[in-house]
KOLFI-428303 format. One line per 8 residues: number of its first residue (from 1); their letters; for each residue x negated, y negated, z of N, C-alpha, C, O. Coordinates in steps of 0.2 Angstrom, whole numbers, plus 5000, padded with zeros to 4 digits. Last residue first. Layout:
NUM> a> X/Y/Z/X/Y/Z/X/Y/Z/X/Y/Z | ...
This chain:
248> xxxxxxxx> 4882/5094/4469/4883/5098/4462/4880/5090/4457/4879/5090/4451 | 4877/5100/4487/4876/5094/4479/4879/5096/4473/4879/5102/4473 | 4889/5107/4494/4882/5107/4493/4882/5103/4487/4887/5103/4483 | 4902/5109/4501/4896/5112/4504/4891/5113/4502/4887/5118/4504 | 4910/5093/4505/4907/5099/4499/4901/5102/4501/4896/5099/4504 | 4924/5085/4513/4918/5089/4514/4916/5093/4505/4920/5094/4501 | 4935/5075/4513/4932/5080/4507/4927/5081/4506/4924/5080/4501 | 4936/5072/4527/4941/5075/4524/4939/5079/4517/4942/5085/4515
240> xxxxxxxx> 4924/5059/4524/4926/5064/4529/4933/5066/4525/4936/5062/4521 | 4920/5046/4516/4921/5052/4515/4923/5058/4517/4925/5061/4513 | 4931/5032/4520/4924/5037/4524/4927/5042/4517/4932/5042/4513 | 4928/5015/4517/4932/5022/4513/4927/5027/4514/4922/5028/4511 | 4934/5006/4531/4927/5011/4526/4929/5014/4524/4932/5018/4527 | 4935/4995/4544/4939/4999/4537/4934/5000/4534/4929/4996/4534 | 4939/5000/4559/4935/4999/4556/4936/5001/4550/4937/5007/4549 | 4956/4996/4568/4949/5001/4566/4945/4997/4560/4947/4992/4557
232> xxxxxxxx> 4959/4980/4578/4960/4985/4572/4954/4988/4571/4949/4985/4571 | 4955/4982/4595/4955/4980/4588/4958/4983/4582/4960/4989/4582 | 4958/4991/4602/4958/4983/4606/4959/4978/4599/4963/4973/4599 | 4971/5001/4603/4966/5001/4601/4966/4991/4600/4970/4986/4599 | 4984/5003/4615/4983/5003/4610/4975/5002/4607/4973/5004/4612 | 4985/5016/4627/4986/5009/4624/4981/5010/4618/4978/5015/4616 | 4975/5031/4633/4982/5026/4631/4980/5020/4629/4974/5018/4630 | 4967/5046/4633/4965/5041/4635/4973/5036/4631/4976/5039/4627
224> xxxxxxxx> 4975/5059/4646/4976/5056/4638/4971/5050/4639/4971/5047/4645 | 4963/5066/4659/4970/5064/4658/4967/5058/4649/4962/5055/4647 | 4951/5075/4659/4958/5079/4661/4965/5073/4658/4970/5075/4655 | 4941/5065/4657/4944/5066/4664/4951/5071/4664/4955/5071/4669 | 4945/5062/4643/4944/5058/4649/4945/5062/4657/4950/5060/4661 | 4953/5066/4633/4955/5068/4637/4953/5064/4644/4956/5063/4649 | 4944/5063/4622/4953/5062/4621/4956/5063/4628/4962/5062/4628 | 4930/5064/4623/4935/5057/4622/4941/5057/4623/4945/5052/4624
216> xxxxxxxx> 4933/5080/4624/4932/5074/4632/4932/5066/4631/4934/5062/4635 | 4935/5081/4611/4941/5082/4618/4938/5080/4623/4941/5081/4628 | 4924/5076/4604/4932/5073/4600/4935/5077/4609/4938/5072/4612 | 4915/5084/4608/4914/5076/4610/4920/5074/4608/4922/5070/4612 | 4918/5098/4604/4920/5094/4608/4918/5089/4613/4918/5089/4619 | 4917/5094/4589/4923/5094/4591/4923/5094/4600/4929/5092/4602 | 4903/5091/4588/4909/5087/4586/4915/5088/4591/4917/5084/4595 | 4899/5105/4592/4898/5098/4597/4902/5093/4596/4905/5090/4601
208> xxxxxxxx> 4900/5111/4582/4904/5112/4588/4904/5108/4593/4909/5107/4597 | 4906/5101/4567/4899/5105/4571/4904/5105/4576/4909/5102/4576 | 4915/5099/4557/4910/5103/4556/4907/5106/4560/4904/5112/4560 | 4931/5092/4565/4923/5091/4565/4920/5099/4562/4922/5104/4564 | 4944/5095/4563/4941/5092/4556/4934/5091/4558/4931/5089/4554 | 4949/5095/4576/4949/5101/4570/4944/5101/4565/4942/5106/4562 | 4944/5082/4581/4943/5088/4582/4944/5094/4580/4940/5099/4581 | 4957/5074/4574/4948/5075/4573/4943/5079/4575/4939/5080/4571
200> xxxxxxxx> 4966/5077/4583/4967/5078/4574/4960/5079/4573/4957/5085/4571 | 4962/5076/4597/4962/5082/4592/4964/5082/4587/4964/5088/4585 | 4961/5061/4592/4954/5063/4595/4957/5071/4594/4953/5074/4590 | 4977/5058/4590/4972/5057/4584/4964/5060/4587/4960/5062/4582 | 4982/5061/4604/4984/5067/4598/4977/5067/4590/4974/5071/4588 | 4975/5052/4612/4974/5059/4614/4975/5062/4605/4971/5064/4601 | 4972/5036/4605/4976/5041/4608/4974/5048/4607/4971/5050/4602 | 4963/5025/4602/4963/5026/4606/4969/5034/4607/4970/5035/4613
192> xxxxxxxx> 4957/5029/4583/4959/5026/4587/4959/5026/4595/4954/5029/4597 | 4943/5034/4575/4949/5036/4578/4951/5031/4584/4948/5029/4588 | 4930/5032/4569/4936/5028/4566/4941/5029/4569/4946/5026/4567 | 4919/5040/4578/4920/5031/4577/4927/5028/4573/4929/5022/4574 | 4923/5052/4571/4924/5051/4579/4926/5041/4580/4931/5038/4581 | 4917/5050/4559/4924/5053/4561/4928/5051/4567/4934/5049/4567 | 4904/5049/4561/4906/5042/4559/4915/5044/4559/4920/5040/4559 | 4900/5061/4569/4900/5056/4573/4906/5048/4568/4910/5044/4571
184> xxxxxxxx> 4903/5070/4557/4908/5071/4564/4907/5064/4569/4911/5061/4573 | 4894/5064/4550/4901/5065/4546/4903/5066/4552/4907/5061/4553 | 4882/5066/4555/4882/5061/4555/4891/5059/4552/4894/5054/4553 | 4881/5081/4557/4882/5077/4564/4883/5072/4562/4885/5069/4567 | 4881/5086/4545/4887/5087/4547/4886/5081/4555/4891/5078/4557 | 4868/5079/4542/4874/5077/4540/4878/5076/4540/4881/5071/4539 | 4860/5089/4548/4859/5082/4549/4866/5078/4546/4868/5072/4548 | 4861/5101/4543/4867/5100/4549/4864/5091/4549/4868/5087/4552
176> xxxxxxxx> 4868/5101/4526/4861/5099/4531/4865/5099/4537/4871/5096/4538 | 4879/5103/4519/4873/5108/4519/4867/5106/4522/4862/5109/4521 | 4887/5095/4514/4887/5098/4522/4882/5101/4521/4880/5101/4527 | 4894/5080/4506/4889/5085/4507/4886/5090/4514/4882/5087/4519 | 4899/5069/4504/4904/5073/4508/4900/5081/4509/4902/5086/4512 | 4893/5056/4500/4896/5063/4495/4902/5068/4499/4908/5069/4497 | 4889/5051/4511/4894/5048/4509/4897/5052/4503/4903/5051/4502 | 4879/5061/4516/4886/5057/4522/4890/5055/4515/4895/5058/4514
168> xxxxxxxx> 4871/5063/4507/4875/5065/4507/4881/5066/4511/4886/5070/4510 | 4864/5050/4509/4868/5050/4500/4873/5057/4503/4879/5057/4501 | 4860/5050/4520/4865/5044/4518/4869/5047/4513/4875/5046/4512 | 4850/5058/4519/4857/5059/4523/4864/5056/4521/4869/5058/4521 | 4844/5055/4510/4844/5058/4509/4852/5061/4512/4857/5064/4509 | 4838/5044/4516/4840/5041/4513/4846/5047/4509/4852/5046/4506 | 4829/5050/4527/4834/5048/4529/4840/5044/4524/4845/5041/4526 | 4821/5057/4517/4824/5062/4519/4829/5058/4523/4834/5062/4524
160> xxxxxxxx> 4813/5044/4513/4819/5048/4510/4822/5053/4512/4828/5053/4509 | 4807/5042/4527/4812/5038/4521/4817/5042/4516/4823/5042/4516 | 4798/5054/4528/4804/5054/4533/4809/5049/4531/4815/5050/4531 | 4789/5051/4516/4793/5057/4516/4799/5057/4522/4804/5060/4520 | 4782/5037/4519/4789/5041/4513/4794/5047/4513/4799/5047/4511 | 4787/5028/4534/4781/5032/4530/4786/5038/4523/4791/5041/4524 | 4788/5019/4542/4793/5027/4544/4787/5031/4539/4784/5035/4541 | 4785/5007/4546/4781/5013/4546/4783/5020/4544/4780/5025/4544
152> xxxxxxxx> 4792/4997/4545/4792/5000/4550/4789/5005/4551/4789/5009/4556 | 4792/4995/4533/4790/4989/4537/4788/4992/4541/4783/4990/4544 | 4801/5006/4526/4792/5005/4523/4789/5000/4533/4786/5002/4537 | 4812/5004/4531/4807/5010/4537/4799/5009/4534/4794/5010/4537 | 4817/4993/4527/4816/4993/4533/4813/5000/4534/4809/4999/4539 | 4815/4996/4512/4810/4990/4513/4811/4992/4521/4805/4993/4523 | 4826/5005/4512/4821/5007/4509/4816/5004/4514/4812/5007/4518 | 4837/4999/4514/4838/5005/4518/4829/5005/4519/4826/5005/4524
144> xxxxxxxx> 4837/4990/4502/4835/4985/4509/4834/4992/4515/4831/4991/4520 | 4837/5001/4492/4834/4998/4491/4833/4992/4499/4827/4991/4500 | 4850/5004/4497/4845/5009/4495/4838/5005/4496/4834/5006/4500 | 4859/4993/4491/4859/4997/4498/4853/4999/4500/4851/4997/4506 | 4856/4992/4477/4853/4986/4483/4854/4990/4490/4849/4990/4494 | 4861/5003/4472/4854/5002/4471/4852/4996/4477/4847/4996/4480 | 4874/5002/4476/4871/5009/4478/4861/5006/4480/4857/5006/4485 | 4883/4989/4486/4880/4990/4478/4872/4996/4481/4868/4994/4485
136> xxxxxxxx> 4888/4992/4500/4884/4988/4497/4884/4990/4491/4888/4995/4490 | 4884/5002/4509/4891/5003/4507/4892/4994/4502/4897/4992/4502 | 4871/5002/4515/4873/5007/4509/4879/5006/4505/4880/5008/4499 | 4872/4997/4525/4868/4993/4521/4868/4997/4513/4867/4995/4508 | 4877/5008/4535/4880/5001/4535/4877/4996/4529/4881/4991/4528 | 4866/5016/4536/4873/5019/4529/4877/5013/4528/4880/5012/4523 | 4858/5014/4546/4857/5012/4538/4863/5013/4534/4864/5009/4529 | 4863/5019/4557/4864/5011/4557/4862/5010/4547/4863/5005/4544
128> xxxxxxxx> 4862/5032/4556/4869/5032/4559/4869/5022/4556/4874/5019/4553 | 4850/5035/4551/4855/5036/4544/4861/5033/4550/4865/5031/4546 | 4844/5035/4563/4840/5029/4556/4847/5029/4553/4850/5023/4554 | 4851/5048/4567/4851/5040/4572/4848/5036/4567/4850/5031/4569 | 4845/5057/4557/4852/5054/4559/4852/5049/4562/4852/5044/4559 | 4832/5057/4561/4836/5056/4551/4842/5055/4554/4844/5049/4553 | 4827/5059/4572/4827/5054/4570/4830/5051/4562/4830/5046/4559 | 4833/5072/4578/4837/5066/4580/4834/5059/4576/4837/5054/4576
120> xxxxxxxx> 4836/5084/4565/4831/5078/4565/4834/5072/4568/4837/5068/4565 | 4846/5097/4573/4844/5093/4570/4840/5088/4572/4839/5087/4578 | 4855/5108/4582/4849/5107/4582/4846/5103/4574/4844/5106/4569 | 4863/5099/4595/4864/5103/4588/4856/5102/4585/4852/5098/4585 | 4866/5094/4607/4870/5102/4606/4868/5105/4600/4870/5111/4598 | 4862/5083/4606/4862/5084/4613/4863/5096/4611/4860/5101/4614 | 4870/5077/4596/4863/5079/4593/4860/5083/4601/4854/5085/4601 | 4882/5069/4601/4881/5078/4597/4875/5082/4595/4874/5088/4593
112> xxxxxxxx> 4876/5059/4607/4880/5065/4609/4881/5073/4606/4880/5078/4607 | 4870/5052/4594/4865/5055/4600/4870/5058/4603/4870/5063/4599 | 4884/5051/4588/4876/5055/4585/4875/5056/4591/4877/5062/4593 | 4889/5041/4597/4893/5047/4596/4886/5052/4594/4884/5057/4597 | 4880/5031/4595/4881/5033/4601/4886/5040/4600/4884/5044/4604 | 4882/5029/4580/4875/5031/4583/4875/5034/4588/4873/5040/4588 | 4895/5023/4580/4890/5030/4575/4885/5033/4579/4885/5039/4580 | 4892/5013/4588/4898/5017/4589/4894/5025/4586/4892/5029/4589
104> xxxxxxxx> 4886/5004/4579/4882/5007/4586/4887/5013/4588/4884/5018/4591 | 4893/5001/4567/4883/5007/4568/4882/5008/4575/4878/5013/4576 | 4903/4995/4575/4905/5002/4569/4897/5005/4569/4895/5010/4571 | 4897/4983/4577/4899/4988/4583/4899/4993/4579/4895/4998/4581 | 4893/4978/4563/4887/4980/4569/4890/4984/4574/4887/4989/4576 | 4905/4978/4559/4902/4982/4555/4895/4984/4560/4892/4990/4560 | 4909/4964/4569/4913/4972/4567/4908/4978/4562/4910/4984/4564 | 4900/4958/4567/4899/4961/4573/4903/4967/4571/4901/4972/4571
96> xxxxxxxx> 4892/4949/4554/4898/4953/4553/4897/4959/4561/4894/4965/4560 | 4881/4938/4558/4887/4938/4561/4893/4944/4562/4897/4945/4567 | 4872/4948/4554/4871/4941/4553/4876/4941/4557/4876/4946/4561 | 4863/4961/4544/4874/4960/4543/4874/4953/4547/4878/4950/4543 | 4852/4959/4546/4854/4957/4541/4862/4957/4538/4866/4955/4534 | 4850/4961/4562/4848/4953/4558/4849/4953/4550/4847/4947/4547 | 4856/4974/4560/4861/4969/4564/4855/4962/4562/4859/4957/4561 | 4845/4981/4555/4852/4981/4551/4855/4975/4554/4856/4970/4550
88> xxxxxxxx> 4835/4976/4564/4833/4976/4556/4840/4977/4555/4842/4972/4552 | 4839/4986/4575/4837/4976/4573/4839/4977/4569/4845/4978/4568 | 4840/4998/4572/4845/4997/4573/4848/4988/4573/4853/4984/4572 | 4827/5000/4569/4830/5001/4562/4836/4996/4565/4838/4992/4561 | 4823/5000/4584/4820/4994/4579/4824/4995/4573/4824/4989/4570 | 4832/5011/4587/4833/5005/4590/4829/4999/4585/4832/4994/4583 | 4823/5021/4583/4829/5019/4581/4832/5014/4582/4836/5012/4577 | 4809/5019/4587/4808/5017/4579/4818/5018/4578/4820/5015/4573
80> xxxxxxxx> 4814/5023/4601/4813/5018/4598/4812/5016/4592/4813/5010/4591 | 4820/5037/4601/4823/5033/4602/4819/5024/4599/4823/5021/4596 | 4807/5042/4597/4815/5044/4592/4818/5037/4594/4818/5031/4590 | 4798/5040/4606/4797/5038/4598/4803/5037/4596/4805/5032/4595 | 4806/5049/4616/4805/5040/4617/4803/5037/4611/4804/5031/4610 | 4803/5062/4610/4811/5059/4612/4810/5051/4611/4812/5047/4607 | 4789/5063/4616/4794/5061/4608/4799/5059/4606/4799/5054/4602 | 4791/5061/4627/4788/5054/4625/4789/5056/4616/4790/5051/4612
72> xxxxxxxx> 4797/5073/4631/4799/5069/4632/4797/5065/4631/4802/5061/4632 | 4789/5084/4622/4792/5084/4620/4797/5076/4623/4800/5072/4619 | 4770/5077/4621/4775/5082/4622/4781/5081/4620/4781/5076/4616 | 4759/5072/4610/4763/5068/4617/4768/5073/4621/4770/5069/4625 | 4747/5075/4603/4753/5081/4607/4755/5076/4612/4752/5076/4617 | 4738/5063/4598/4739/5070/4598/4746/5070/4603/4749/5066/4606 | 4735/5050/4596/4737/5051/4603/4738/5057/4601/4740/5058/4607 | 4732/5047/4582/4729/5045/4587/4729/5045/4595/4724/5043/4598
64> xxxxxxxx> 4737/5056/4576/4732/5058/4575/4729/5053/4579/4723/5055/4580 | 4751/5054/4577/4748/5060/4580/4741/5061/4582/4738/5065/4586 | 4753/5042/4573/4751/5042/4579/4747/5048/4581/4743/5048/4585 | 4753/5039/4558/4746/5042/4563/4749/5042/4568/4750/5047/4564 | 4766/5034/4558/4768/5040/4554/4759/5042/4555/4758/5048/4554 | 4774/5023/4567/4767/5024/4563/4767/5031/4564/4768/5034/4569 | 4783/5020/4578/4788/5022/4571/4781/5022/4569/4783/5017/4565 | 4776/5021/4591/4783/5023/4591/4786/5025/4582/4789/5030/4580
56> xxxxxxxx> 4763/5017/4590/4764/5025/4589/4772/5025/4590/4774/5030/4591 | 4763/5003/4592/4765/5005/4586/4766/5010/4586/4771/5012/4582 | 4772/5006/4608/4770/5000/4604/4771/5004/4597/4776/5007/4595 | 4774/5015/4618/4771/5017/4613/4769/5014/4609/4764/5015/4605 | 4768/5014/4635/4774/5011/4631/4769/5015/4624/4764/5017/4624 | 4771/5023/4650/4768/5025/4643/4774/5020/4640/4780/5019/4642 | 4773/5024/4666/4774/5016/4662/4771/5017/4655/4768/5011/4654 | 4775/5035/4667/4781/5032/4668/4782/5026/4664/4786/5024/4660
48> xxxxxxxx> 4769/5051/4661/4766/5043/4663/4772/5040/4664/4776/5043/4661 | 4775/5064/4669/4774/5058/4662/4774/5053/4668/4776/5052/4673 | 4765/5078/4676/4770/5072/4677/4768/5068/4672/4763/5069/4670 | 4768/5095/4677/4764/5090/4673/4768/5085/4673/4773/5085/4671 | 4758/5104/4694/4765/5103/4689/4763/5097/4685/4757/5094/4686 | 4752/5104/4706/4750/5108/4696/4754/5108/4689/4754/5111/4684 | 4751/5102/4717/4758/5106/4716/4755/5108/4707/4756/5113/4704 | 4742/5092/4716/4743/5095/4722/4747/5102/4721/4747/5106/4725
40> xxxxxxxx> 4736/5086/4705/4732/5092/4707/4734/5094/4714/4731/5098/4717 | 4748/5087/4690/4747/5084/4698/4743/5090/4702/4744/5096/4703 | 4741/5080/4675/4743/5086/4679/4741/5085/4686/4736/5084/4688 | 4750/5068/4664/4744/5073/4669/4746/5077/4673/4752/5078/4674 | 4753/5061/4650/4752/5065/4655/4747/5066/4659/4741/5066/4657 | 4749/5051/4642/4754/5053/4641/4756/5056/4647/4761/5054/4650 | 4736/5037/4645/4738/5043/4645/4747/5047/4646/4751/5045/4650 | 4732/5024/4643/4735/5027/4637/4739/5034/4637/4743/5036/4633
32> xxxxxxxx> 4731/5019/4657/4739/5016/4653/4740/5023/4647/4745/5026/4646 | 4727/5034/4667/4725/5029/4662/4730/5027/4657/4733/5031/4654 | 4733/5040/4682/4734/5037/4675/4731/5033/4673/4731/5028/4677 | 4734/5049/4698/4730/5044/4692/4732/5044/4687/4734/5050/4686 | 4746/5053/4709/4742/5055/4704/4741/5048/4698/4745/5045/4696 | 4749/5057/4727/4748/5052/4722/4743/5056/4716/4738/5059/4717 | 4765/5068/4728/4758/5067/4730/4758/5062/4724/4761/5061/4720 | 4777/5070/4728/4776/5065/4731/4769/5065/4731/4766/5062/4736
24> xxxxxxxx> 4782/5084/4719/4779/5085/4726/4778/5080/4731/4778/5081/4737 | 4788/5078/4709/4788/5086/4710/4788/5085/4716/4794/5085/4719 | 4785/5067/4706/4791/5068/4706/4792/5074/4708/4798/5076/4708 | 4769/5058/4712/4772/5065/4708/4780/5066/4707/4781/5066/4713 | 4769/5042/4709/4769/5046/4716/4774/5053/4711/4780/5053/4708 | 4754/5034/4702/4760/5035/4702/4761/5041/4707/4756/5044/4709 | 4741/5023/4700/4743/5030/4703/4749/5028/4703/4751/5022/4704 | 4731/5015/4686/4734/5015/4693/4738/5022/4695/4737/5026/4691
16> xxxxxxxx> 4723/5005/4674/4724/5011/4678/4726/5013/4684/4722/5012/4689 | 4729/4993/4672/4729/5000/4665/4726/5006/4669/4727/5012/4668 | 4725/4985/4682/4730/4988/4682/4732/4992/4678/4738/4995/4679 | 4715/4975/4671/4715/4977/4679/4723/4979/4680/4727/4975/4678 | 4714/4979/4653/4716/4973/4659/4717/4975/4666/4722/4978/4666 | 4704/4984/4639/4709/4983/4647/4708/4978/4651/4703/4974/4651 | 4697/4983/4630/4702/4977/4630/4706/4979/4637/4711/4976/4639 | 4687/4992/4632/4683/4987/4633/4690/4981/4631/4689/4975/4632
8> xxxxxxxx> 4694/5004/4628/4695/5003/4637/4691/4996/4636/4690/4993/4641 | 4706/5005/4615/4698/5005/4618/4697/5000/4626/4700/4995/4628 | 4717/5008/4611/4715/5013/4614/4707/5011/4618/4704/5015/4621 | 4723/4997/4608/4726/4999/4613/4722/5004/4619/4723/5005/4625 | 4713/4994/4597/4712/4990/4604/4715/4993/4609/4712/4992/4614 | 4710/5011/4589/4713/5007/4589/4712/5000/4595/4709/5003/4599 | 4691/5008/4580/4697/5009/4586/4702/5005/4587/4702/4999/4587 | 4685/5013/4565/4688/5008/4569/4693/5011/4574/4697/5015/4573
């Protein structure tokens, strides 16, 4: 069976069209499916601009349906099966917005340090909005953490490896840098607005990236960020501060 997306008998006029090289400005052909091509003027490799991934975003085949998307339409997988997990969390917290800004905070601090650290940007950004459904009764947490990536496809082995995260964000376990970056991002999320508390937290981040994502928030531009904090912080009994450098 083929997928529809991929069989040219469900195209629609305009699944094939030219885009203008970013390299050199010359015109180059695409088929909707295609991830790349190669500009026959200059030989350089341009992304399809208008590649959506639909299901190969979170379907654990994709590969085997689309082979080798390269590194930037990978990136765009991460990004989207995170963002769908990021749904999924925010239509089950319902109104609780303070807990939904606290995952997005998480998250956006994550993708910053993951810029610098070599970890699984997809087990962190899942684990940055799942860990909010954790904090919950362990077995139910786990258990709605679970049902959201079966649905989504994540498929078992990248589920538990993000569940894997969570258990050890909230232990205080270091031994995976996916970890460390999830403990210095949700560190980062609980600090208020002044200069001194962003380098308190900046000593106390694990990764180097942490810490300095912790002094260009604190510093802004050279100058203290000020006033007071719009809201009161996010209350969570974090783990941070009692790091452990591995399961016992």
């Amino acid at each position: 069976m083929k997928c529809p997306g991929q069989d040219t008998r469900y195209w629609k006029p305009g699944d094939i069209f030219d885009v203008d090289c970013p390299h050199c400005g010359s015109k180059v052909e695409f088929f909707k499916d295609e991830a790349t091509r190669r500009c026959r003027a200059c030989r350089k490799t341009v992304v399809n601009p208008r590649m959506n991934f639909g299901c190969a975003a979170y379907c654990q085949h994709a590969a085997d349906c689309l082979g080798d998307v390269g590194p930037e339409l990978a990136a765009q997988r991460v990004d989207l099966l995170k963002d769908r997990v990021a749904l999924e969390v925010k239509r089950l917290l319902g109104s609780d917005f303070h807990r939904i800004a606290h995952g997005l905070k998480v998250a956006s601090h994550a993708e910053e340090i993951l810029r610098e650290e070599a970890a699984e940007g997809a087990l962190v950004l899942c684990a940055a909005h799942l860990h909010l459904l954790l904090e919950s009764p362990e077995e139910e947490g786990s258990r709605k953490a679970l049902d959201i990536l079966e649905r989504l496809g994540a498929g078992p082995e990248l589920s538990r490896k993000v569940l894997d995260v969570i258990e050890d964000f909230q232990a205080g376990v270091t031994d995976s840098v996916e970890a460390r970056v999830l403990l210095d991002a949700h560190r980062l999320a609980l600090v208020g607005q002044t200069e001194e508390e962003f380098v308190d937290a900046g000593k106390k981040c694990l990764t180097a990236a942490g810490a300095k994502l912790a002094s260009r928030l604190g510093h802004a531009e050279g100058k203290a960020l000020t006033g007071p904090p719009s809201r009161e912080p996010y209350e969570f009994e974090s783990p941070v501060g009692e790091e452990k450098t591995s399961r016992t």
